[in-house]
C-alpha positions in Angstrom: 36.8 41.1 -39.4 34.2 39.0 -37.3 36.3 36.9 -34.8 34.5 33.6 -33.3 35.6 32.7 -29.8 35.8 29.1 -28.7 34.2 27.8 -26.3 36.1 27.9 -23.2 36.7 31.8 -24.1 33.3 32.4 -24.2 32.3 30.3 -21.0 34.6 32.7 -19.7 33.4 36.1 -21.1 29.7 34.6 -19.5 31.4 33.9 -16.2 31.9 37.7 -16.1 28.8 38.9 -17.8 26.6 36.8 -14.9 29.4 38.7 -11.8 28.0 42.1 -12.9 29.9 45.3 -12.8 32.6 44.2 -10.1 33.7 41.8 -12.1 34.8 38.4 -11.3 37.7 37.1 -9.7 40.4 35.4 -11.8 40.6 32.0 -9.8 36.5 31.8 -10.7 37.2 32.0 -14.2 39.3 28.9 -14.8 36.0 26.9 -14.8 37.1 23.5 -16.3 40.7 23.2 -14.9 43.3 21.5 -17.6 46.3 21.7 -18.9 45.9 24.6 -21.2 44.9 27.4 -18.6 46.7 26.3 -15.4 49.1 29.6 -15.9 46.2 31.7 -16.7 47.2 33.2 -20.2 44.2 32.5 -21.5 43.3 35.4 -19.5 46.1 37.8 -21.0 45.1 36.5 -24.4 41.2 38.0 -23.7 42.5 41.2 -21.9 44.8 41.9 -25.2 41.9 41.3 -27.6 39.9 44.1 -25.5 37.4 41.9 -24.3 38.5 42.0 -20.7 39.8 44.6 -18.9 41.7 44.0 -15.3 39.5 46.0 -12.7 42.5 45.8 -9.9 43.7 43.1 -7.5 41.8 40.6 -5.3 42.7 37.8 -3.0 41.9 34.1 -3.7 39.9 32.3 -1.2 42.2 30.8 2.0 44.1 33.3 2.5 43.6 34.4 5.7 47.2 36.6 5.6 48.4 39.5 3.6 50.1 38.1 0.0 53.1 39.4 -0.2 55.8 39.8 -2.9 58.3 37.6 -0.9 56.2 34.7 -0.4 53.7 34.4 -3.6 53.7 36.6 -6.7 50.6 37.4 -7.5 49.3 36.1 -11.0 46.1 36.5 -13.6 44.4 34.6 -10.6 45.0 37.2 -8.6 43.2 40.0 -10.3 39.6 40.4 -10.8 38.5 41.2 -14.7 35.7 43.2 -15.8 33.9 43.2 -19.2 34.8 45.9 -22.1 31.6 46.5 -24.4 33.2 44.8 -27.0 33.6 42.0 -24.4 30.2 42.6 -23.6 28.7 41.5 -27.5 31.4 38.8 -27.7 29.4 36.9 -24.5 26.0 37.6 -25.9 26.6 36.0 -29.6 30.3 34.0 -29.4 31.7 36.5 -31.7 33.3 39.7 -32.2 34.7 42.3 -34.9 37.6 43.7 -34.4 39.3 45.5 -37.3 42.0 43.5 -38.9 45.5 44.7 -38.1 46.7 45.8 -41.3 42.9 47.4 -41.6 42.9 51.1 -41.7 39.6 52.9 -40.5 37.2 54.2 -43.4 37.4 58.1 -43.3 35.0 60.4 -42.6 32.7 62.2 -45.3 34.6 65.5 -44.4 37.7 63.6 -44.6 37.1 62.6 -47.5 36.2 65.1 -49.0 39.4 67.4 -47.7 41.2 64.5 -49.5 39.6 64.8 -52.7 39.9 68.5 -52.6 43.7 68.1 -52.0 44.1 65.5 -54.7 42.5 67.9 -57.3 44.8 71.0 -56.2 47.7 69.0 -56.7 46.8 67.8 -59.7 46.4 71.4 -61.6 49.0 72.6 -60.0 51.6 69.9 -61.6 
């Protein structure tokens, strides 16, 4: 099933195609800063579709002291995100396919075949 991102999402997914293989920091990524993506789910949302995968934790710029638990939680802004290769095709063309959830995966010839096989022994045998 061929997914189309918006706009934003794909701005995004560019943002981290142009970092490179580190990756990109999460507080880069909220390029056009409104209402919807001042929590930064919109970064959750892309790391659940596969797209994005979190590469570990980084610190956002002007902080010239350890973050600490106690005195800021760190958030989606706080880790830096790294492209999946399905992430990868989504920046290049603004779409993706992913199988639909109730999709199963098409078997194998051999599979198949083992199927059929099966199928045909319990038939005769009935």
């Amino acid at each position: 099933m061929i997914h189309r991102l918006g706009h934003d999402n794909w701005q995004v997914l560019r943002a981290v195609l142009r970092a490179g293989k580190k990756g990109a920091e999460g507080w880069r990524l909220r390029l056009a800063p409104t209402r919807k993506n001042r929590d930064g789910a919109f970064l959750a949302e892309l790391v659940t579709a596969g797209l994005l995968e979190d590469a570990g934790p980084c610190d956002p710029p002007g902080l010239h002291e350890p973050v600490t638990a106690a005195v800021h939680e760190p958030g989606p802004f706080h880790r830096r995100y790294a492209l999946t290769e399905l992430g990868r095709a989504a920046a290049e063309y603004g779409e993706y396919d992913a199988p639909a959830p109730n999709e199963r995966p098409l078997p194998t010839p051999a599979e198949f075949t083992a199927a059929r096989r099966a199928a045909r022994a319990d038939g005769k045998r009935k």
